[in-house]
C-alpha positions, 0 to 999 in steps of 0.5 A: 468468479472474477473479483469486481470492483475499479479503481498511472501516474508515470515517473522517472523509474528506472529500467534496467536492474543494477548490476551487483558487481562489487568484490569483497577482499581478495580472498574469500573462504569457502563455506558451505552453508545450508542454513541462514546462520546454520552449521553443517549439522543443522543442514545434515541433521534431515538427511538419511544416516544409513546407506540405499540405493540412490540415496544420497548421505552427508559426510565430513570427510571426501574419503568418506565419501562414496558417488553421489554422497554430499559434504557441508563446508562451513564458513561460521566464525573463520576466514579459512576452510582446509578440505582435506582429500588425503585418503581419497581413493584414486580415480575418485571425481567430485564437483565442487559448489561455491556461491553467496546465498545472501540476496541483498547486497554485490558479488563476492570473490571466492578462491580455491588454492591447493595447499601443497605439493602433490600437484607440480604446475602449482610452483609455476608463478603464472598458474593462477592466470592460467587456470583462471584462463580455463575457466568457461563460465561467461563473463558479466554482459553489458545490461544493453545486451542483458535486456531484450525488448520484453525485458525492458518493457517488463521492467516499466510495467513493473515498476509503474505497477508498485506505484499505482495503488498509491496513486490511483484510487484504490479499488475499495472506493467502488463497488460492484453494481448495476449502476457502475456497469451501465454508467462506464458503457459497459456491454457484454460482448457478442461475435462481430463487435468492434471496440477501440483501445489503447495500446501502448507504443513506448517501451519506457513510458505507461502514458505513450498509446495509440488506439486500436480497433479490434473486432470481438472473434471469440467468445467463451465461458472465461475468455473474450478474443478481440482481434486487430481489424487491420490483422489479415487472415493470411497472418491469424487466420479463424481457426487459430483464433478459435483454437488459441481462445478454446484451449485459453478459455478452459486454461483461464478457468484452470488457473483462476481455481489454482490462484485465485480470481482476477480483478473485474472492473467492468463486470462481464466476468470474462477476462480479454484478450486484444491480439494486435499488431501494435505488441509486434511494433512495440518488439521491433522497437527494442529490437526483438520481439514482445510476446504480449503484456498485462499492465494493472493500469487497466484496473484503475480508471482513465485519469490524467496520470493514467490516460492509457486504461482501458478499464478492463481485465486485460491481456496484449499480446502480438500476432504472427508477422511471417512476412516482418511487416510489423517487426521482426518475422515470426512464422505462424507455426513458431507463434502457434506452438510456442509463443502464444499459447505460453504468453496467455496464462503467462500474462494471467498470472501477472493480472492474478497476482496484483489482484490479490496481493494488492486489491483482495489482501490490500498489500503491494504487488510481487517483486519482479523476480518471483512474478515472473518466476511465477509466471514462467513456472505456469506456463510449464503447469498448463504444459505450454512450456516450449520457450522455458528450456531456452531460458533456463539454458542461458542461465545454466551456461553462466549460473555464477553471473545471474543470481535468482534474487533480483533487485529489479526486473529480472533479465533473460537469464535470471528468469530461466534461474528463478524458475528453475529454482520455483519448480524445484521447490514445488516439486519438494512441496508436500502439497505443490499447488497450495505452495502456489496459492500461498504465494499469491494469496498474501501481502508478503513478497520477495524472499519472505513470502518465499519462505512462508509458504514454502511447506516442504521437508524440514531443513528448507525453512529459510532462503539459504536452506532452499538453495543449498539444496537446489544448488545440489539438485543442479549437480545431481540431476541428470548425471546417474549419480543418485536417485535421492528425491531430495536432490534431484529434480522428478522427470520430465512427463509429456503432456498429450493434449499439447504436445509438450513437457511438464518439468525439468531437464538438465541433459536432454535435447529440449524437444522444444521447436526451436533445437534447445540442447541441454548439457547440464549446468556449466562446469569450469575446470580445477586445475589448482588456483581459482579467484571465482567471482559470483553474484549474490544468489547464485553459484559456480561450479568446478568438476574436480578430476585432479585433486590436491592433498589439501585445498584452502577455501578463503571467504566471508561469512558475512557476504553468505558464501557457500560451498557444496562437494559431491562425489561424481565418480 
């Protein structure tokens, strides 16, 4: 049952996240911290003392480590770290972690030098450069090249939406009844009705529409489809539209019981669907393509500050355009088996979400980066997944670039890291569909609603304990090197009613229709001296084949630096 009630004024908000991009020092001591202000001992403390198959076990020395097995390296009250590999056995291989957990705040410098003589190209002067030169991770893009058209409009939905409660008339003022409903016109919808609405045609403002007319093509138990009367048939034909509303129409049920109910201002108890080539022209405006929208505007009445409501439960999303009319060309198959049915309980999520945290608990609507983390992480439960392996394969090719924590809209890339980083942690719930409804079903956002609802393992309380041991399931995953449930992500499983994957994988081809192949999460050489710059929230990750008798790690304790060492071989 959907929650019923009603209830923008637009300002100057920015669009683009800002970049943290400031170093700290030239030097930055490598630590490895499991916990906010923790020790090694605090992070080992839950990990198996004794030895198995697959299981991975702590240790404070690399000789002591056999593959697969983890040491802690601890930046508490020091500047400077010395691992020591003397005694390692040869032919020994490790990888090497080093990252900030903090999650406010600019990048940091980390740097790896050996502190001896055991390898000769250390005494050449240049070698700093030239091992800097090896490294492959990618450099910071410019934030035009960061953003896409789906980004850039997400980030002023977003940020509109932190605004609108304070705004427009809260929820509470009305109340559900007869007399509401007939005296907003409200109908229910039967097969054939044609209705106009507002649709937005600005990627930069939530006052800029125009109108559209669509014709009621579906109607189910959850779900109302209304299609763009100028879409032709050769575009959209009956039979996907009958398909995409069956499979959303039970899919809508499905997510509102894991979630919660979304906000019903109208009172019909369905939640809409506008189909419309109008989302197709918002795409070619930023050059690219917009797969649909949900803007909470529309739970709060028309109003000179929100003139673009059409006060309704509401979705938006684009139709297929193989012949480009509307913007960029995309085929209907393509829209059929990967971008529509994602963008339906996708958008949902974001509706949920609001409804929730800001009408049902009466707090403010989810930072961006975990929204959407949500909501990339549903598509992924619901086995419509197809465009998360892409996602997540730009963020492994560059994971020291993007952090996961995000101070504004999230880009491309840093939506494939938090959802990566969300499936973990739901995979290492005891209970992972209550985790869900716990995020939802709060005032907190951010971090610390992260934290509360985390119900997992001890040693996972807090943020910086989360992504230790996510950072490690980057490593482990994939490459047979353990079998610890705790460090690595559970396989794939394929879905027979979609056609697709449920979960992660690090290594495979994607089988996601559009030629995804995944290689793991990047790897830079070390081949002595590295300055390793990494945003906040995020790590770089160095495969040691040639190791010195001593490395020094330099850092800070106070920018969060970490580091993980695993033995690979």
């Amino acid at each position: 049952m959907l929650l019923s009630g009603v209830g923008i004024e637009e300002k100057g908000l920015a669009m683009k996240k800002m970049r943290k991009k400031g170093v700290f020092g030239t030097v930055l001591l490598l630590v490895i911290i499991f916990s906010g202000c923790g020790s090694s001992e605090s992070f080992s403390s839950h990990l198996s003392s004794g030895g198995g198959t697959g299981i991975s076990n702590m240790f404070d020395s690399p000789a002591e480590m056999g593959v697969g097995d983890i040491m802690a390296i601890e930046f508490i009250n020091s500047d400077e770290v010395e691992v020591d590999f003397k005694g390692v056995e040869s032919g020994a291989n490790f990888i090497l972690a080093v990252g900030s957990y903090n999650y406010e705040g600019y990048s940091s410098t980390v740097t790896l030098a050996a502190t001896d003589m055991s390898m000769p190209e250390l005494n050449d002067p240049d070698s700093a450069s030239k091992s800097m030169s090896l490294e492959s991770e990618g450099a910071y893009l410019d934030d035009d090249d960061e953003y896409g058209a789906n980004e850039i409009l997400s980030a002023w939905l977003r940020a509109s939406e932190s605004t609108l409660s304070e705004v427009e008339t809260p929820a509470s003022f009305y109340s559900a009844n007869t007399y509401l409903t007939k005296s907003m016109g409200i109908k229910a919808s039967a097969l054939g009705d044609v209705e106009t609405f507002k649709v937005l045609n600005s990627l930069t403002s939530v006052s800029s529409y125009v109108n559209v007319d669509a014709s009621v093509r579906c109607v189910g138990s959850n779900v109302v489809f209304y299609v763009d009367v100028e879409v032709p048939s050769s575009a959209l034909s009956s039979d996907d539209i009958q398909t995409l509303c069956g499979d959303f129409d039970e899919t809508a049920g499905a997510e509102m019981n894991l979630l919660g109910d979304i906000y019903d201002p109208d009172g019909d108890g369905k939640v809409h669907v506008l189909m419309t080539k109008q989302v197709n022209k918002l795409g070619s405006l930023g050059g690219g393509i917009i797969t649909g929208y949900f803007y909470a505007g529309d739970y709060y009445k028309e109003s000179a500050s929100n003139p673009v409501s059409n006060y309704r439960d509401i979705i938006y999303t684009m139709v297929p355009d193989p012949n480009g009319s509307w913007g960029t060309t995309i085929s209907r198959n393509f829209a059929m088996s990967n971008l529509l049915p994602a963008v339906l309980p996708h958008e949902l999520q974001h509706a949920i979400s609001y409804s929730v945290h800001v009408f049902e608990n009466g707090g403010s609507s989810e930072e961006s980066w975990l929204n959407e983390a949500m909501s990339h992480f549903i598509e992924d439960y619901f086995g419509v997944g197809n465009e998360n392996p892409s996602r997540y394969a730009m963020y492994l090719a560059s994971p020291s670039t993007y952090g996961i924590v995000t101070s504004g809209s999230p880009n491309l890339m840093e939506r494939g890291g938090s959802y990566l980083f969300l499936r973990y942690l739901y995979e290492q719930s005891d209970d992972g569909d209550a985790f869900l409804r716990r995020l939802i079903d709060t005032k907190s956002v951010g971090v610390k609603n992260l934290e509360e609802a985390f119900d997992g393992a001890s040693g996972m309380e807090s943020f910086s304990q989360m992504m230790a041991r996510w950072v490690i399931s980057l490593i482990m995953t994939d490459r047979g090197i353990s079998q610890d449930p705790r460090y690595v992500y559970k396989p794939r499983t394929y879905n027979q009613a979609t056609g697709n994957y449920h979960g992660v994988c690090l290594d495979c081809d994607a089988d996601d229709n559009r030629g995804t192949v995944l290689n793991g999460v990047n790897l830079n050489q070390y081949v002595g001296f590295h300055s390793a710059m990494v945003d906040a929230s995020a790590a770089k990750f160095f495969e040691m084949t040639t190791l010195p008798n001593e490395l020094t790690l330099r850092g800070k304790e106070s920018d969060g630096n970490f580091g993980i060492l695993v033995r690979t071989q």
